[in-house]
N, C-alpha and C positions, 0 to 999 in steps of 0.2 A: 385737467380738471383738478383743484382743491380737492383735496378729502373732508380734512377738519370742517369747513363745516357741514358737509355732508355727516358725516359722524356725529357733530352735535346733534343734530336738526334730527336725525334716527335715533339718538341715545335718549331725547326729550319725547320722541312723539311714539315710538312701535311699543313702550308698554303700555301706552294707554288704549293701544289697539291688538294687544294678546302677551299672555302671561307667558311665551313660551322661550324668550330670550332676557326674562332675568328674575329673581326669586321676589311672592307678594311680600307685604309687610299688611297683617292683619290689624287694623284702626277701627277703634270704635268712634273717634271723635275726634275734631279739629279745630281749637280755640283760635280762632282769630281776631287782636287785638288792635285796633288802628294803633299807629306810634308806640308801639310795645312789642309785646310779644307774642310769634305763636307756640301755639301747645300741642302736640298729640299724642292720641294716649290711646296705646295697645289694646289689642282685645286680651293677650299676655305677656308676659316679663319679655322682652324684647332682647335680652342679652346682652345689652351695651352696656360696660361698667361704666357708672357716674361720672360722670365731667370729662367722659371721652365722647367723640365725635365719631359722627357717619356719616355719607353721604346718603341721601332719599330721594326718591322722585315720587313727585306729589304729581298725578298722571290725570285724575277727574276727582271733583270734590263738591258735587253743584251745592250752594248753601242756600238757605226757605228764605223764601219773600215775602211776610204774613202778606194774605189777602184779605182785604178790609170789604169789597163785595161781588156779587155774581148776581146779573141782572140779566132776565132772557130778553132776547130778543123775537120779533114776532117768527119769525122762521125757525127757533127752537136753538139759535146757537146762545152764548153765555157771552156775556161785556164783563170781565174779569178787571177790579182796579187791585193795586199791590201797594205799600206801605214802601220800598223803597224803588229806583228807578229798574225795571225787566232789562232784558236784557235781547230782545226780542224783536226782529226787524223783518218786514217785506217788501218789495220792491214795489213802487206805484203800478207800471202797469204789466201785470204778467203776460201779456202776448209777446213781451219785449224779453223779457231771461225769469229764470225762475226764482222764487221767493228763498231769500237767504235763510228762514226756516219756517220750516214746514210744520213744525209741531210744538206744542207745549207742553210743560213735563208738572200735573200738578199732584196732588196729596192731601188730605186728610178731610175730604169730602168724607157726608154721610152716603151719601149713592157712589157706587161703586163706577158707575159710568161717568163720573166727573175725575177721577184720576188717573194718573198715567200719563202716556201720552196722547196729547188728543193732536185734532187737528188745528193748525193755527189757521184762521178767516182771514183778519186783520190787525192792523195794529195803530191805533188810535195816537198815541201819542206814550211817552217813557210810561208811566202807570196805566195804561189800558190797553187790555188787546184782548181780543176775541175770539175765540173758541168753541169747536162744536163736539158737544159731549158723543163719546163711543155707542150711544143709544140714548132715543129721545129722554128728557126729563122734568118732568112735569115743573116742578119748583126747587129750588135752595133757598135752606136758612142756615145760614152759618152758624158752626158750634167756636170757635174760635183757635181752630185747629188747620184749618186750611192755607195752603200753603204752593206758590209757585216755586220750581226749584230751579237755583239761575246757575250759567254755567260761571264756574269760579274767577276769580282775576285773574287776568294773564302772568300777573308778576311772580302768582302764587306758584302759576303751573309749571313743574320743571325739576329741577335738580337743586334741592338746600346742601351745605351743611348744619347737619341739627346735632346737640348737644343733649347724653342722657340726664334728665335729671331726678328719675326717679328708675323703678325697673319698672315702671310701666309709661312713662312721659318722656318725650324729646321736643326738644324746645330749640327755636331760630328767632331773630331777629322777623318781625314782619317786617316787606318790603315797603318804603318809601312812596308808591303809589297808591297803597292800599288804602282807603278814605274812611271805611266800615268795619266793624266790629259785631262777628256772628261768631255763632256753632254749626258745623256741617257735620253731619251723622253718614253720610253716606261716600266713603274715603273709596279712592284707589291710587294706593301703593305701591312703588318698586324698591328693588332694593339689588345690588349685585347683578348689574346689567351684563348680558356675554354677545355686545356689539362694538365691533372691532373697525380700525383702519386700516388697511393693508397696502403693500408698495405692489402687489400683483395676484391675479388669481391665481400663477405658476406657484408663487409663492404660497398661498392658501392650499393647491395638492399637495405640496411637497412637506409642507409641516405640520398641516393640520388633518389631513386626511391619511398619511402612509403611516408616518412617525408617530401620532401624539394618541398614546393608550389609557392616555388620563381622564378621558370626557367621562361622566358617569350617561349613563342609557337614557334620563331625564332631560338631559340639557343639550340643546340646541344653540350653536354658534351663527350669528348673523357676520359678516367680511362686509365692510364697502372698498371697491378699489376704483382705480381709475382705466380708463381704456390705455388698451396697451399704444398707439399711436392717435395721434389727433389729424384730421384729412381736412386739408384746404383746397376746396372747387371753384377754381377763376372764373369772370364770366367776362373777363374780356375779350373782344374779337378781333379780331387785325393788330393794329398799330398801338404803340402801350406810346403816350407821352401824356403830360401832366394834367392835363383835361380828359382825360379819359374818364368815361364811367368806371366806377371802383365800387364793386358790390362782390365779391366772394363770400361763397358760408364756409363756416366754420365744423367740423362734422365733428362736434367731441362728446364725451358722455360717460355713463360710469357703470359698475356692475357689483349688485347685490347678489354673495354668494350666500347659502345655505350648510350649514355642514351637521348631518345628520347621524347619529350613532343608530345603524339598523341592524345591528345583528339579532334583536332580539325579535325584529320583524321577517314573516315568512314572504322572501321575493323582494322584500320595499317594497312593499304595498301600504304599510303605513306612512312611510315618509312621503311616497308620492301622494298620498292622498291630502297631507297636509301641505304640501308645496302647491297643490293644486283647491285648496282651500283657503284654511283660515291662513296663512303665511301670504298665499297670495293677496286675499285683501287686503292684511295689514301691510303689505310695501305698496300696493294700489294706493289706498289710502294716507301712506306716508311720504312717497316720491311722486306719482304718475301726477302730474301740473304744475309742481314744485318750480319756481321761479328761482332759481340760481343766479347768484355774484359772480358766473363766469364772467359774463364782457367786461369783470374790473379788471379782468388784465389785458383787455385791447384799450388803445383811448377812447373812442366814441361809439364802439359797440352794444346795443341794448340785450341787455339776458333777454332770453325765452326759456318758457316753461320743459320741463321734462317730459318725455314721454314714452313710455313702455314700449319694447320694441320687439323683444322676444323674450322666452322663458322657456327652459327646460333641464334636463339631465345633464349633468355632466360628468358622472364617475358613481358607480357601485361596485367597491368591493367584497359586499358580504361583510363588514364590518363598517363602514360610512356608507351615508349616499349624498351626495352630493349635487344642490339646483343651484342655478342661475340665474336670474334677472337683469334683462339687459334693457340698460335706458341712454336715448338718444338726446342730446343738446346741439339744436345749431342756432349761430348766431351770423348776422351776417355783418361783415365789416365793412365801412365807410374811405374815401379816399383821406380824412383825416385817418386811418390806421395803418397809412401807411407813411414814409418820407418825404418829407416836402420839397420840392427844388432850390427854397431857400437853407435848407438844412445840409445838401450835399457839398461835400468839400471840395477846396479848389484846388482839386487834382493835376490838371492842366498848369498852371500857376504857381505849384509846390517851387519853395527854394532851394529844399535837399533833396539830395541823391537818393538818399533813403530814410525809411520811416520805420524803426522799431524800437521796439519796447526797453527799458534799462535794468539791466540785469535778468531778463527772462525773457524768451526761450535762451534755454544754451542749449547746444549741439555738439557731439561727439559722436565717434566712427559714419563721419559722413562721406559717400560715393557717391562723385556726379560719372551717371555712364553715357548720358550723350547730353546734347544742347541741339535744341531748334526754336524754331519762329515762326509762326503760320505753317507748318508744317513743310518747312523748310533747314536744313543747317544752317545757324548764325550763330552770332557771340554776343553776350551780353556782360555784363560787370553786378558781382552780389557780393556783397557784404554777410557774414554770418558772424557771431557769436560763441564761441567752440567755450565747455568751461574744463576742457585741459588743454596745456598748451601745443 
């Protein structure tokens, strides 16, 4: 299993699902320029000196959609139309899978049962979709404040380098995709992520749990690593020749360690509680479905989804605690992933004697202590390589 991008894919999406693996960046506001620039600008001095750089992770940012009207319909829900295109989709028929969203996020209604999130009905077409208010409401008249709130561009969401240019502004290039030019008032922020790659969880006990007395009591470390072996299950029966059915899975997968400073906790009681809470939904939510670039390293294998497989304990000294999350990937491989008959060599038909490498292996203090043949004594003739004489 890749790390990298396992490691990206958690470095962009777990702060947008809990503050507790890397520190906020408090925003009051997010100028968005088409073909220019964006702006944000601190709720205070931000500490960057001018003309140096940071990296940010801009994690949610929904910006206003004015809305231009809100029409009842006879059964009491609202025909909502929006000034640029929502952002807002449901599936035609929900007996078949469920509606890609469920809700609509609106704002500056004068009835209080028109904001928030309501429930999504339908959805008409890019400017219209439907909604049924939190409690009946008799009528709207719009003050000209109302407001659907869309979820941001994908291009936006992620990791910038931004640039200070004041002690309360940092400033990036907008992305190239980005068509619109708003203000979004309602920022989330990260900043100084502690989500890591690691070559093993062994490695994770041995360095970050026995040794490292640096963690302050606040911060929690995220580890992605890869399974220690990967399992291939044949399913061939009898006779293997070139027409055989060729379907083995691939049993591979990864593991989300936790590394917790509890000594300030009586038992781990609060790290279990958070392993078994908010930590667990944000890796729920950031792995459990997740569609992996495993099969690019078989030739015709299709990724499948991840999936949660176990979770628990794995070490409390009284100064760490340490959880685990284990997720499973199999894929199953094709008779293209394996050798073709037209690709094996003409073994039988070789011209030489021997067949090795030029100028490597070399060999020295080498001892032959018997020779046989089908488990038989024989003699045969080898050639080796010695690089002293």
């Amino acid at each position: 299993m890749q790390i990298t991008p396992l490691h990206t894919h958690a470095v962009l999406r777990v702060p947008a699902l809990t503050g507790l693996f890397s520190d906020s960046l408090g925003i009051s506001s997010i100028d968005v320029v088409a073909d220019g620039t964006t702006t944000i600008t601190t709720d205070a001095a931000h500490g960057v000196t001018v003309s140096s750089s940071i990296a940010v992770s801009i994690t949610d940012a929904p910006y206003p959609n004015p809305i231009t009207a809100a029409v009842k319909q006879s059964n009491g829900d609202y025909l909502i139309t929006t000034t640029n295109d929502h952002d807002l989709t449901t599936t035609p028929n929900p007996e078949i899978s469920a509606a890609w969203n469920t809700i609509a996020t609106l704002r500056g209604f004068t009835d209080s049962n028109m904001n928030g999130s309501l429930q999504l009905v339908s959805v008409s077409d890019r400017r219209n979709f439907t909604v049924r208010p939190s409690a009946p409401v008799e009528s709207v008249t719009l003050n000209g404040s109302e407001e659907q709130l869309v979820n941001l561009e994908f291009e936006l969401v992620g990791w910038h380098k931004v640039t200070a240019a004041s002690a309360t502004t940092l400033t990036f290039p907008t992305p190239e995709f980005v068509v619109r030019s708003y203000t979004a008032d309602q920022i989330t922020a990260a900043l100084n992520h502690r989500i890591y790659g690691l070559e093993s969880g062994e490695l994770v006990m041995r360095k970050y749990v026995l040794d490292d007395t640096a963690l302050n009591a606040n911060e929690l470390v995220m580890f992605v690593t890869p399974r220690d072996s990967v399992r291939f299950r044949s399913s061939l029966l009898g006779d293997h020749y070139a027409q055989s059915a060729y379907h083995p899975t691939v049993e591979d997968g990864f593991d989300i360690i936790i590394v917790f400073p509890a000594s300030a906790s009586s038992a781990g009681v609060s790290p279990v509680d958070l392993a078994h809470g908010e930590i667990l939904r944000a890796i729920m939510k950031t792995f459990n479905g997740l569609n992996l670039p495993l099969a690019t390293s078989y030739p015709c294998a299709k990724a499948r989804d991840a999936e949660i497989i176990s979770h628990g304990r794995v070490s409390h000294d009284g100064s760490r605690y340490v959880h685990i999350y284990n997720f499973g990937v199999n894929v199953e491989l094709t008779k293209d992933d394996r050798i073709q008959p037209h690709e094996v060599a003409d073994i039988v038909n070789a011209t030489s004697d021997n067949v090795w490498p030029n100028g490597f292996p070399a060999y020295r203090d080498l001892s032959v202590t018997g020779i046989s043949s089908l488990g038989e004594p024989g003699l045969f003739t080898i050639n080796l390589q010695a690089d002293t004489a």
